[in-house]
C-alpha positions in Angstrom: -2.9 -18.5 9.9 -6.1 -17.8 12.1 -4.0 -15.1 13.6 -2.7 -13.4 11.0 -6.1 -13.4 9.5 -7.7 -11.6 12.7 -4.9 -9.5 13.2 -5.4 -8.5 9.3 -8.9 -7.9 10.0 -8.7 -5.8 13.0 -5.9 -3.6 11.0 -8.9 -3.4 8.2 -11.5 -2.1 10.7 -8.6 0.1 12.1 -8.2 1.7 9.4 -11.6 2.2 9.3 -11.8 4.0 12.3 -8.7 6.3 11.6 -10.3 7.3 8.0 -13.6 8.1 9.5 -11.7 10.0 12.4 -9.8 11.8 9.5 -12.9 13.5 8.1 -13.9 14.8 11.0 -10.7 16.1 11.9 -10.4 20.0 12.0 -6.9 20.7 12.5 -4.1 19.9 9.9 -2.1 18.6 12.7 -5.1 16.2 13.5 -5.3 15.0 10.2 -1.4 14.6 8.9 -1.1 12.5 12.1 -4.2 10.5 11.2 -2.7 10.1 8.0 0.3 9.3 9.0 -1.4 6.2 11.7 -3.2 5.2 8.5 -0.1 4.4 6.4 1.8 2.4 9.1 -1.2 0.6 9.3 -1.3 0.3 5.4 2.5 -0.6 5.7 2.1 -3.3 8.1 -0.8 -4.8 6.1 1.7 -5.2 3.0 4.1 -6.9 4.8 1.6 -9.2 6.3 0.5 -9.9 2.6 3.9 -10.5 1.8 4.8 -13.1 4.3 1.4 -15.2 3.6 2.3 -15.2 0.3 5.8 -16.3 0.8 4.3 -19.0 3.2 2.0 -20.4 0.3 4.8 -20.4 -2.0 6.7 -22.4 0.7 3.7 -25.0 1.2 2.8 -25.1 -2.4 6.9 -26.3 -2.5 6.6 -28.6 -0.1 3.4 -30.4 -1.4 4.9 -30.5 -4.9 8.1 -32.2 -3.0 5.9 -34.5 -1.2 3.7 -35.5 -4.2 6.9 -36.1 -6.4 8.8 -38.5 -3.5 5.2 -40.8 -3.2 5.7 -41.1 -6.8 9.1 -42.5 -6.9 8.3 -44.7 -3.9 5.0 -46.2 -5.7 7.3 -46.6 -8.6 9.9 -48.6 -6.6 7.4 -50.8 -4.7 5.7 -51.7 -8.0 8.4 -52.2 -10.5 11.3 -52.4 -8.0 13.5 -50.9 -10.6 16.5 -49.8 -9.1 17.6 -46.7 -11.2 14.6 -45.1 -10.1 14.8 -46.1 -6.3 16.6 -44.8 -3.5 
């Protein structure tokens, strides 16, 4: 996670950089290529966002999962009912 969340921040200050370079760019060329630098970097940032999000969902599931099996076991050592135990 620490990675992703430097690598995010060093895209951010890239950008940065490339958009400040942009405006003082004189020739078109200059500047559709510094455009064009800024939205892979745009792009890659997007799919970075989407993968950490996927990962939460994933850990969110897994918690939920987790929280739900200490249940039942709690359930089973106190009441030892056997419809609810493994």
């Amino acid at each position: 996670m620490k990675s992703v969340y430097n690598q995010t921040s060093a895209r951010l200050q890239n950008i940065g950089n490339l958009m400040a370079k942009i405006n003082q760019a004189k020739d078109p060329g200059d500047k559709e290529d510094l455009a064009n630098r800024i939205a892979i970097e745009q792009a890659t940032l997007a799919a970075n966002i989407q993968a950490m999000e996927a990962y939460q969902k994933i850990s969110q599931d897994e918690i939920r999962h987790a929280a739900l099996e200490a249940k039942k076991e709690w359930a089973c050592a106190q009441f030892n009912t056997q419809d609810t135990c493994f």
